[in-house]
C-alpha positions in Angstrom: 0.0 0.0 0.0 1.3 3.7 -1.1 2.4 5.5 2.3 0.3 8.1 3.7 1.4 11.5 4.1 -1.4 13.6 5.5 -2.6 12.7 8.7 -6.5 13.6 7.5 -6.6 10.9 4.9 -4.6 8.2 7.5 -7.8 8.8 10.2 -10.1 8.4 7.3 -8.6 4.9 6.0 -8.3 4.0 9.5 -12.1 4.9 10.6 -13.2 2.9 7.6 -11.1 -0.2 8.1 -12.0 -0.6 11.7 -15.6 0.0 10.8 -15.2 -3.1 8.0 -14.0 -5.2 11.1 -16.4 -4.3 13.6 -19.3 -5.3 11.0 -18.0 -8.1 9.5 -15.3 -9.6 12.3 -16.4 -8.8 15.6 -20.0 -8.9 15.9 -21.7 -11.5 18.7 -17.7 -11.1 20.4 -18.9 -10.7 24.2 -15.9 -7.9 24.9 -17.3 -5.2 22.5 -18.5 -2.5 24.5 -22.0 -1.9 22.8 -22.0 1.8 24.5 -18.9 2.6 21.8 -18.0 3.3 17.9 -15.1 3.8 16.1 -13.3 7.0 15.9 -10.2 8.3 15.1 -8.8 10.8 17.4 -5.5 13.3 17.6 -4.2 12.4 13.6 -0.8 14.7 13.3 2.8 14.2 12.4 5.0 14.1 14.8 9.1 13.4 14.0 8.6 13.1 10.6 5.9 10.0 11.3 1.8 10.1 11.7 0.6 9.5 15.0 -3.2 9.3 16.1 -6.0 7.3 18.3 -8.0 4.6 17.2 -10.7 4.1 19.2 -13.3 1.4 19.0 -15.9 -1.0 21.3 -12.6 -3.1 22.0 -9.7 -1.7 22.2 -7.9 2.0 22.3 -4.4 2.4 20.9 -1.8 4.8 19.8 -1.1 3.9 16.2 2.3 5.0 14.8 2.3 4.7 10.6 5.5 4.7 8.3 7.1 7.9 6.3 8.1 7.3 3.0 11.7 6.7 3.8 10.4 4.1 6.2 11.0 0.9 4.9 9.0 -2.3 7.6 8.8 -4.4 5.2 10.6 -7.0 6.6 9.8 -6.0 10.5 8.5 -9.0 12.2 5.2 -9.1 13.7 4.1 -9.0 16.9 8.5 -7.4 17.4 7.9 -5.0 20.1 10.0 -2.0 20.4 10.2 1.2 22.6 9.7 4.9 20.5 10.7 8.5 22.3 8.0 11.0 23.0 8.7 14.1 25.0 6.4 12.8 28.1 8.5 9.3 28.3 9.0 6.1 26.3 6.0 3.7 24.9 6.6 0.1 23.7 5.2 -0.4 20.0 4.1 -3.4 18.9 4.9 -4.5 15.1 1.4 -5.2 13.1 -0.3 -5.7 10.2 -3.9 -4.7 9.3 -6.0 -4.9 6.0 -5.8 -1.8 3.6 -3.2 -0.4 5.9 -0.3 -2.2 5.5 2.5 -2.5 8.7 2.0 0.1 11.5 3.2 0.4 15.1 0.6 -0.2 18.0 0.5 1.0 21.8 -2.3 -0.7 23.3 -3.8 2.0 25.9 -7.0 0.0 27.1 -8.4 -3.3 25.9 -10.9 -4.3 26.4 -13.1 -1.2 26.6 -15.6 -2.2 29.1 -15.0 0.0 31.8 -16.0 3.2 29.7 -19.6 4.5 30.2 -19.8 6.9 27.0 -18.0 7.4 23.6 -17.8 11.2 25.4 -15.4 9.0 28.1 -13.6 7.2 26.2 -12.8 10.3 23.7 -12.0 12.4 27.0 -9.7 9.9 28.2 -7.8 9.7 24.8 -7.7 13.4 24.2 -5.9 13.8 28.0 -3.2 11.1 26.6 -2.5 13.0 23.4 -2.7 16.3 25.5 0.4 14.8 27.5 2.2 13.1 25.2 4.8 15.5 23.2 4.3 17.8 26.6 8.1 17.5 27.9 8.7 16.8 31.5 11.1 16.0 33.8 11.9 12.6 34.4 11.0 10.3 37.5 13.2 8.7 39.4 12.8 5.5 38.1 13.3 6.7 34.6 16.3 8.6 35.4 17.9 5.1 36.5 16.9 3.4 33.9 18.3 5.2 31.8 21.5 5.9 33.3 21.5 1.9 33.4 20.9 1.2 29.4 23.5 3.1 28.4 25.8 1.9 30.7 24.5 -2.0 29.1 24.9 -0.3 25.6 28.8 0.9 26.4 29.5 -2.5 27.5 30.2 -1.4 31.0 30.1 -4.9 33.7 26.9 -4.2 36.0 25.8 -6.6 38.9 22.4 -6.6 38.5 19.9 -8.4 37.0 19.2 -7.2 33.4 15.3 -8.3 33.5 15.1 -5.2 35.7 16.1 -2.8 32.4 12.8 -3.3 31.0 11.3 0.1 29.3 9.2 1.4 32.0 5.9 2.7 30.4 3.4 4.6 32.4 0.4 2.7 34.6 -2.4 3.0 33.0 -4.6 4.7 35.4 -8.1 3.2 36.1 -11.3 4.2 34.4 -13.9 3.8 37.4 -12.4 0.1 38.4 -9.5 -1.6 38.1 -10.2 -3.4 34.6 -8.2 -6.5 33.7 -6.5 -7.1 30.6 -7.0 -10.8 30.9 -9.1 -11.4 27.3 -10.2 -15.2 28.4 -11.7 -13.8 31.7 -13.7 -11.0 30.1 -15.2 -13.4 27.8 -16.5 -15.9 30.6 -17.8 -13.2 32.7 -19.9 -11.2 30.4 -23.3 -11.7 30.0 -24.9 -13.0 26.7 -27.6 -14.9 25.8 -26.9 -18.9 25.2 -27.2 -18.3 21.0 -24.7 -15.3 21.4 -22.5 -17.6 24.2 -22.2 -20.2 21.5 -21.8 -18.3 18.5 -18.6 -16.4 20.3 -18.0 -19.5 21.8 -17.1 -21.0 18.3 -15.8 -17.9 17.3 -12.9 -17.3 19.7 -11.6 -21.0 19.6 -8.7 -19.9 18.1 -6.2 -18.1 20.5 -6.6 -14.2 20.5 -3.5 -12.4 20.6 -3.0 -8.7 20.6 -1.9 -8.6 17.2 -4.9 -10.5 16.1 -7.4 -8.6 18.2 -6.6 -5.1 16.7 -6.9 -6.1 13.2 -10.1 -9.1 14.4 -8.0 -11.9 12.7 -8.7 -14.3 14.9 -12.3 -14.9 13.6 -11.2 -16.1 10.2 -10.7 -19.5 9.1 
């Protein structure tokens, strides 16, 4: 697919692709939230790349697309990979989704459940995109980890564990209650009729990962 260049056009190809799977992928799935739609939110450039919000009845995420010197092509999916803002780092996951071509995904909330309104959801996404290329100082934490990963990158000997040099991203604040992220537990709890149970039922046999659940893969045969 051609690379997008204006950030107008990238919402519109994304608000009509994530309509096409929310008709035709995810209908009878018990973790849409039935109270949401899909909207696009924030599109801009920002270094050279266009940045923006998707935001639909199961998931909210930061999507990062490619410039036309960008060439992920041969970036593998589901590769996840931290990216700079002013505010702090985000891990971006590596995906793939129809009419769109490879992008880079932060997952901010999925599933949705926990918002009451479209009017909260967009609220909660517009505060996220207020924040992030607002520079700040850094915590702490981020202070050390930092000071740390360079010291790993200059080959310096350290005596501690390196699991600990993880990118530290942000916790995600609750919406009214704590909501789980767990995919397998939202899906057992929710209520639905025994038709709709059994219809999902079938439906989500196959193993949802995040990759699969932002572009509703995992409902194809």
């Amino acid at each position: 697919m051609k690379t997008m260049s204006d950030p107008q056009d990238a919402a519109e190809t994304l608000l009509q692709t994530f309509e096409h799977i929310l008709q035709e992928n995810m209908q009878g799935i018990p973790i849409l939230n039935n109270k949401l739609q899909v909207q696009t939110l924030g599109f801009q450039i920002y270094d050279g790349r266009i940045i923006g919000i998707i935001i639909t009845p199961w998931l909210m995420n930061l999507i990062m697309l490619p410039n036309e010197e960008d060439d992920w092509s041969e970036l593998e999916l589901g590769k996840k990979m931290p990216i700079k803002f002013p505010s702090t780092r985000y891990k971006f996951m590596v995906n793939e989704i129809d009419g769109i071509g490879k992008c880079k995904t932060h997952s901010l909330y999925s599933p949705m459940r926990e918002f009451n309104s479209q009017e909260h959801a967009v609220k909660v996404a517009q505060d996220f995109l207020n924040d992030l290329i607002v520079e700040r100082e850094p915590t702490v934490e981020e202070l050390v980890d930092e000071d740390l990963l360079g010291r790993i990158m200059r080959g310096e000997e350290i005596d501690v564990n390196l699991d600990e040099f993880a990118v530290i991203e942000p916790i995600k604040q609750p919406i009214e209650t704590q909501a789980t992220s767990d995919i397998k537990e939202t899906v057992a709890s929710s209520p639905v009729s025994t038709t709709t149970s059994a219809t999902a039922s079938q439906k989500m046999s196959q193993t949802m990962s995040r990759r699969d659940l932002i572009r509703g893969k995992f409902l194809r045969s």
